[in-house]
C-alpha positions as CSV (number, residue, x, y, z in Angstrom):
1,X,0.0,0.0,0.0
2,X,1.6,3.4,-1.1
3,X,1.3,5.7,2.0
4,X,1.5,9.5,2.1
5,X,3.7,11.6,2.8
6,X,3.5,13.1,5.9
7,X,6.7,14.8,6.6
8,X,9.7,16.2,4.5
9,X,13.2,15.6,6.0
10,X,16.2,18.2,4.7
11,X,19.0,19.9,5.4
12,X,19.1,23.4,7.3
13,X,18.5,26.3,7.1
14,X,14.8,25.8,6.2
15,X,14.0,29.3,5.2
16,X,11.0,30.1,2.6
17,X,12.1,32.9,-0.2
18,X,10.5,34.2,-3.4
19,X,13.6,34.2,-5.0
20,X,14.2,31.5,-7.5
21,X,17.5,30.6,-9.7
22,X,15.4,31.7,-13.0
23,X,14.5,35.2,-11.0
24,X,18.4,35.9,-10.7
25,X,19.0,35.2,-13.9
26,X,16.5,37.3,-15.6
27,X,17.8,39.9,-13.6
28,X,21.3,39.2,-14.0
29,X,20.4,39.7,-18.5
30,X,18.4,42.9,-17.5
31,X,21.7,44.2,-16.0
32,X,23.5,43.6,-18.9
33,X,21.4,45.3,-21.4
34,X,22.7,49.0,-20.9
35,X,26.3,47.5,-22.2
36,X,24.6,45.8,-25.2
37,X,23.0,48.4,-25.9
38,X,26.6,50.2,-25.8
39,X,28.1,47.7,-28.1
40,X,25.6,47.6,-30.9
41,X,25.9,51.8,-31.2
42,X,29.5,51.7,-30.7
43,X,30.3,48.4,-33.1
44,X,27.2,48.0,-35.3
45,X,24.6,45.1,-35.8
46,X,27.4,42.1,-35.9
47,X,27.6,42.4,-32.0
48,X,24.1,40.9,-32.4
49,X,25.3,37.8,-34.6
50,X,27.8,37.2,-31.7
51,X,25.6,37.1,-29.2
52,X,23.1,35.3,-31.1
53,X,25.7,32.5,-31.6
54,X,26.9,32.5,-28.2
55,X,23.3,32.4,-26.6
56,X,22.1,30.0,-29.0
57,X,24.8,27.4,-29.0
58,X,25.2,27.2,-25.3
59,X,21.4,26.4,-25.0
60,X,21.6,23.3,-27.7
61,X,24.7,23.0,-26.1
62,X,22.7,22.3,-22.4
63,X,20.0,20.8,-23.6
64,X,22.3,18.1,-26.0
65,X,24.3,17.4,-22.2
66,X,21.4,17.2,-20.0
67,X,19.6,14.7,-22.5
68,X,22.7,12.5,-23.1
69,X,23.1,12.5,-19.4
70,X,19.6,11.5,-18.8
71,X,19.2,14.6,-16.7
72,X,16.3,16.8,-16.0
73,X,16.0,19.6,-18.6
74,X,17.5,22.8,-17.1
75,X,16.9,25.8,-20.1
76,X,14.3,27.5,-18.1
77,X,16.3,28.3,-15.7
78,X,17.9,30.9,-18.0
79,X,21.5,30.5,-16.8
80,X,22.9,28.9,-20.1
81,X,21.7,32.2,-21.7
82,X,23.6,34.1,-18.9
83,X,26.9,31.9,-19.5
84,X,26.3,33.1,-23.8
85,X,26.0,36.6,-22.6
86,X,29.0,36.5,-20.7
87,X,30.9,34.9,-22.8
88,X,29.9,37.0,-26.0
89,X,30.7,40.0,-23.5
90,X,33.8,39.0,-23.6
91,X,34.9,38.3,-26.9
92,X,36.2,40.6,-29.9
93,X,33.6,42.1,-32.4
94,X,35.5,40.7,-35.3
95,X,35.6,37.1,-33.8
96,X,34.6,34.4,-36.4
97,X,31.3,32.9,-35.7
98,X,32.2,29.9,-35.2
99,X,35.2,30.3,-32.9
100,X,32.4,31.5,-30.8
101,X,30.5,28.5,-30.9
102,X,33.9,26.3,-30.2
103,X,34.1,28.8,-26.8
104,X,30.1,28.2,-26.3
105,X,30.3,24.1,-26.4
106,X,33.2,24.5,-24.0
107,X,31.6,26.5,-21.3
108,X,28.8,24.5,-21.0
109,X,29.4,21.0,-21.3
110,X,32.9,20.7,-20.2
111,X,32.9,23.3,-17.5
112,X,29.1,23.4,-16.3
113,X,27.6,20.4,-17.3
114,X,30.7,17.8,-17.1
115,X,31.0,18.7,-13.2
116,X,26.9,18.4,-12.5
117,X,25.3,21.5,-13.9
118,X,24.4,25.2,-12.3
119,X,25.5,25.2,-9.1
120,X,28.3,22.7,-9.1
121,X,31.0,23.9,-11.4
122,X,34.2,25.1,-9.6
123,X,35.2,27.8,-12.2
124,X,33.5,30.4,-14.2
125,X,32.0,28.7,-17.2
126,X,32.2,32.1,-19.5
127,X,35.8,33.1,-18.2
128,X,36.7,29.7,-18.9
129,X,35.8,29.7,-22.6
130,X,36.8,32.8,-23.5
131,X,40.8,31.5,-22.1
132,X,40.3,28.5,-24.3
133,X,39.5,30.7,-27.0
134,X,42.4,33.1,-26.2
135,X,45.3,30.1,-26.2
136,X,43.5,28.4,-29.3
137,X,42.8,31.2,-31.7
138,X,45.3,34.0,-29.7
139,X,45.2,36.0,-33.4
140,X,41.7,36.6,-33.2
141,X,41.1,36.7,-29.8
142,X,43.7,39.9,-30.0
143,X,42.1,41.7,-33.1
144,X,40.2,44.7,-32.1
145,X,38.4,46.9,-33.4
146,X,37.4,50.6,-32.5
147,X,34.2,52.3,-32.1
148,X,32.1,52.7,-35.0
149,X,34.6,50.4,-37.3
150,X,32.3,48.1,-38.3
151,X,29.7,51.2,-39.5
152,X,32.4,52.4,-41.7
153,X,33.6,49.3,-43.1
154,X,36.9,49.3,-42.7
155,X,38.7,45.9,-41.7
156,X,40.1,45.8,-37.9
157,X,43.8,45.0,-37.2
158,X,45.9,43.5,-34.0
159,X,47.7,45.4,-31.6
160,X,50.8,44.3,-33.1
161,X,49.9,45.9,-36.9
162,X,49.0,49.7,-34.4
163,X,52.0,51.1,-35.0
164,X,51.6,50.9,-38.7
165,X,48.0,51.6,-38.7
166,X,49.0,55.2,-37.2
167,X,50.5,56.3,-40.3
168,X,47.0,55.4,-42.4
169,X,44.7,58.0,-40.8
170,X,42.2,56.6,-42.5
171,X,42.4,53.2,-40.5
172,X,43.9,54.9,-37.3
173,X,40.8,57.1,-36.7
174,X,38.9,53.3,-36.4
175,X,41.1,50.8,-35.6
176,X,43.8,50.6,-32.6
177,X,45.3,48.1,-30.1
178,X,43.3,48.0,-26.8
179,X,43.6,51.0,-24.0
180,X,45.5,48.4,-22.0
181,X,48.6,48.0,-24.6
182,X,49.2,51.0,-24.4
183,X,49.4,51.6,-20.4
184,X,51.5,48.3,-20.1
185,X,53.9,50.2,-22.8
186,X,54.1,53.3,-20.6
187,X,54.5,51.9,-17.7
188,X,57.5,49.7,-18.6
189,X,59.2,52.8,-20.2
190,X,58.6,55.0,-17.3
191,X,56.5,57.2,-19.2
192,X,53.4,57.6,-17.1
193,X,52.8,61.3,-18.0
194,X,52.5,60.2,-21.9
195,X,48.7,60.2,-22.3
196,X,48.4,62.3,-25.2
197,X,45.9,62.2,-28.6
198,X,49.3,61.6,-30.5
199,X,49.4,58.1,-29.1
200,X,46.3,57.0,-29.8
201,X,44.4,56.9,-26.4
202,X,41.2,57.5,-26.0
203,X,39.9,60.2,-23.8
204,X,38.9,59.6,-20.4
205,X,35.1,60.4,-21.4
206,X,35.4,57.7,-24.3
207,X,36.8,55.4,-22.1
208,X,33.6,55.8,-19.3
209,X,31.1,55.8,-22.2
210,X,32.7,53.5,-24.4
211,X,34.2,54.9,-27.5
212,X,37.3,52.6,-27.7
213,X,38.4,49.4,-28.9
214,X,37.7,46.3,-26.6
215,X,35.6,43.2,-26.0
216,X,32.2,44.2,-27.2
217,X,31.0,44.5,-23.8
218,X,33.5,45.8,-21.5
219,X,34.0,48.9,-23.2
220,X,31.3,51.1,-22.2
221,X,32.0,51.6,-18.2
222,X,29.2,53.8,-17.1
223,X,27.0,50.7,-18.6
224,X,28.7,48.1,-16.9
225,X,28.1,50.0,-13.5
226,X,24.4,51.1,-14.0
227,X,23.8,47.0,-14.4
228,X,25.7,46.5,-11.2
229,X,24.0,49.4,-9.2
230,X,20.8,47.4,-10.6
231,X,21.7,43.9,-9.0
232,X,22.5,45.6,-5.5
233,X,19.0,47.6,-5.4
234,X,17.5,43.7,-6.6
235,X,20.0,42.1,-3.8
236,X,21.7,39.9,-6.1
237,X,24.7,40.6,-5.3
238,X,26.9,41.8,-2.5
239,X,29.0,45.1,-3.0
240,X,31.9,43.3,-1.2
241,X,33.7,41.5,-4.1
242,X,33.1,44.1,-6.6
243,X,34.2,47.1,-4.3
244,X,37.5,45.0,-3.3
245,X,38.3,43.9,-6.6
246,X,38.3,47.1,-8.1
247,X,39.4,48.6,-4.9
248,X,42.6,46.8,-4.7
249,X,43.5,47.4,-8.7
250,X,43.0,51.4,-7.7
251,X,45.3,51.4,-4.8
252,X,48.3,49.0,-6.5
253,X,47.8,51.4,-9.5
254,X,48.1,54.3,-7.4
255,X,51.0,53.0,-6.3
256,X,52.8,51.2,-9.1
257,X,51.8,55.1,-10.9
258,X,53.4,56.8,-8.2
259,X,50.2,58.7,-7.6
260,X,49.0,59.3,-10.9
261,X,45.5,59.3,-11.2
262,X,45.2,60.0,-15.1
263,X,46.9,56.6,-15.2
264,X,45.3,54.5,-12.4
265,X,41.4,56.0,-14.0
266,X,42.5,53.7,-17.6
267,X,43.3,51.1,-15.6
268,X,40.0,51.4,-13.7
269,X,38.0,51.7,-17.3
270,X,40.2,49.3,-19.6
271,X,39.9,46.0,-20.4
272,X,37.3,43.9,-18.2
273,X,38.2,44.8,-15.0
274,X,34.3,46.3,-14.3
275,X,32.6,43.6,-16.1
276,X,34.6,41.0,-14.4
277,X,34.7,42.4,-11.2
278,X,30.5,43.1,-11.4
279,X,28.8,40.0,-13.4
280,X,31.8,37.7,-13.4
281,X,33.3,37.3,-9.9
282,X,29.9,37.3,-8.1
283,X,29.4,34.3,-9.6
284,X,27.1,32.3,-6.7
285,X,28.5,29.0,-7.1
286,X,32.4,30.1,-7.9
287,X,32.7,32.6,-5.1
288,X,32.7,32.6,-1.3
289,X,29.7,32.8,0.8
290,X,30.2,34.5,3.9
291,X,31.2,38.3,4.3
292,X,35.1,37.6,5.1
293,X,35.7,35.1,2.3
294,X,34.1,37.4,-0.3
295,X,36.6,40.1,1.0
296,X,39.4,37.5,0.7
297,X,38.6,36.9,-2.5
298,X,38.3,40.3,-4.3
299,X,41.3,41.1,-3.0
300,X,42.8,38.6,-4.6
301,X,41.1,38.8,-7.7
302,X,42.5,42.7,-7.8
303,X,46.2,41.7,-6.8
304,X,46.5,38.9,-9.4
305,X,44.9,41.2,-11.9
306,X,47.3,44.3,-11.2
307,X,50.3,41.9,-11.2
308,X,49.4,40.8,-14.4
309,X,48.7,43.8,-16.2
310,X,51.9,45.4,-15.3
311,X,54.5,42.3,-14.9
312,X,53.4,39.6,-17.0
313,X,53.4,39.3,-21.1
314,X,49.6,39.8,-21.2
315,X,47.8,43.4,-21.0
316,X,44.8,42.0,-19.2
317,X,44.7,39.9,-15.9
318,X,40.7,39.9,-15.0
319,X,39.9,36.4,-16.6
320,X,43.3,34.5,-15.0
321,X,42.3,36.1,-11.7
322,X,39.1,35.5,-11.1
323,X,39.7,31.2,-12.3
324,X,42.4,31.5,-10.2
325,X,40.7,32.8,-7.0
326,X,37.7,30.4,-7.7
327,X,40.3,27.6,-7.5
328,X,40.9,28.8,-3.8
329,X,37.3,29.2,-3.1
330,X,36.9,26.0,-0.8
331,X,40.4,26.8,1.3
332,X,39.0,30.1,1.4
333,X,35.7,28.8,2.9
334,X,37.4,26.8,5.3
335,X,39.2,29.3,6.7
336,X,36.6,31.8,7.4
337,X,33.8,29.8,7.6
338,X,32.0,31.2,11.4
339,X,31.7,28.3,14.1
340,X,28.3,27.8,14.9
341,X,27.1,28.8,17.9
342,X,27.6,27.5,21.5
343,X,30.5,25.0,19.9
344,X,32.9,24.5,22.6
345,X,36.5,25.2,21.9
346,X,38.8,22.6,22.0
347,X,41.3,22.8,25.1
348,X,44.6,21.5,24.4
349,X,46.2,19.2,26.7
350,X,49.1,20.0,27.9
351,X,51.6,17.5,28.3
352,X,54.4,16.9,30.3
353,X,58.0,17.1,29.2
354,X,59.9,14.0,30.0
355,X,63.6,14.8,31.4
């Protein structure tokens, strides 16, 4: 005889909320939409193809896993759109379609749905794709292209062909080597007080509304923080990470610029710093918990990423960081996990010493 069920057994903390994982996410897209918008005025309609590629191949993508898995479906949950976004968000304008699949199939079925699905993967999916995208294809993943290129037609160009772009002014009014190139070249030659037109660099107001060359969705800066001041009014995320992350970058800039603030401002609004540090290292399931670990954690995100940018062969740090750091997560949640309360402490025994 099948009897009812009277009583549910689970875990603690038993706690009733309104909030669900496809809630988050829809807000999570609706923060991202001022930066999209950004991109398709500032690179044209193809930003749209990318994302289209990214958003729809990491849905087949989840839905292919989960059915070969003989999993429940999981697409309304919206997060394998999330992981497109992000990854698209992160990617070149220029970058071939299907190089943007390849980074899509990867994300999702190696990183998320290999390890269990939402929730269980140790690293960011996204971040992840884009650095198997950036060792595979490091040509294209290293092409960009300026503001408004793609509405004037003229082809982009790596950093590495800049310096002859400069004498074309028809290609150097369109096409240059990211913000970021261009610090880590002045601050190895000790010339921090060389932000002038001549070199190419963008203003200061390009580089907050995003006039400048970049991953489609990093560039615009004052987008990338009205989406973030969005998720803390919804309470989807906590300000700690983002604050320490880009907190820690300003003050090692400051430093490493020997008080220059012209210098540590690009730093501040080049490359992904904002959308890593906002959508990317808040990351529920890759990032510590509790109020200490989370402070932990951006400031490592923000040391890694300054040490980078200035020391190592690669402009930009935010992607190595932030894997790195979620590597750490469970030693960090170890160590500043709280005891619960009315545990006892452990007394040590002392013990005598032989002569």
């Amino acid at each position: 005889m099948k009897l009812d069920k009277k009583l549910t057994v689970s875990a603690s903390p038993h706690i009733r909320s309104a909030v669900t994982t496809t809630g988050i996410m829809l807000d999570v897209i609706l923060a991202l939409l001022p930066a999209l918008g950004a991109a398709v005025i500032f690179f044209g309609p193809r930003v749209l193809e990318v994302i289209a590629v990214t958003v729809g191949t990491c849905l087949l993508s989840e839905y292919l896993a989960r059915k070969a898995m003989k999993r429940e479906g999981t697409l309304s949950d919206l997060s394998a759109v999330v992981t497109g976004l992000l990854l698209a968000y992160n990617l070149p304008v220029s970058i071939p379609l299907w190089m943007a699949a390849i980074g899509s199939v990867f994300a999702i079925v190696v990183v998320k749905q290999f390890f269990g699905g939402l929730g269980k993967n140790f690293v960011n999916p996204a971040l992840m794709g884009r650095i198997v995208l950036m060792v595979s294809f490091p040509k294209a993943m290293s092409t960009w292209t300026d503001a408004f290129a793609w509405r004037t037609g003229v082809a982009a160009h790596t950093s590495a062909s800049y310096g002859a772009a400069l004498h074309n002014s028809s290609i150097a009014a369109v096409t240059s080597a990211s913000p970021l190139a261009h610090l880590n070249n002045l601050f190895s030659s000790g010339n921090l007080a060389g932000f002038t037109s001549a070199e190419g660099m963008p203003t200061l107001t390009q580089m907050f509304f995003g006039q400048h060359s970049g991953s489609l969705g990093e560039v615009c800066a004052v987008g990338l923080i009205l989406g973030g001041l969005f998720l803390l009014i919804r309470g989807v995320i906590s300000p700690a990470i983002p604050l320490t992350f880009v907190g820690t970058v300003a003050v090692f800039m400051l430093v490493a610029g020997k008080g220059n603030f012209t210098f540590t401002a690009y730093e501040l609004m080049g490359g992904g710093l904002l959308l890593g540090a906002i959508f990317m290292a808040t990351d529920y399931a890759t990032s510590p918990m509790n109020l200490k670990g989370k402070i932990i954690f951006g400031i490592g995100c923000g040391l890694i990423t300054s040490i980078i940018r200035l020391y190592g062969s690669l402009p930009e740090g935010v992607s190595f960081s932030i894997i790195i750091m979620n590597i750490l997560v469970p030693h960090i949640e170890r160590m500043t996990t709280p005891k619960p309360f009315g545990t006892p402490k452990k007394v040590r025994e002392k013990t005598a010493v032989k002569q």
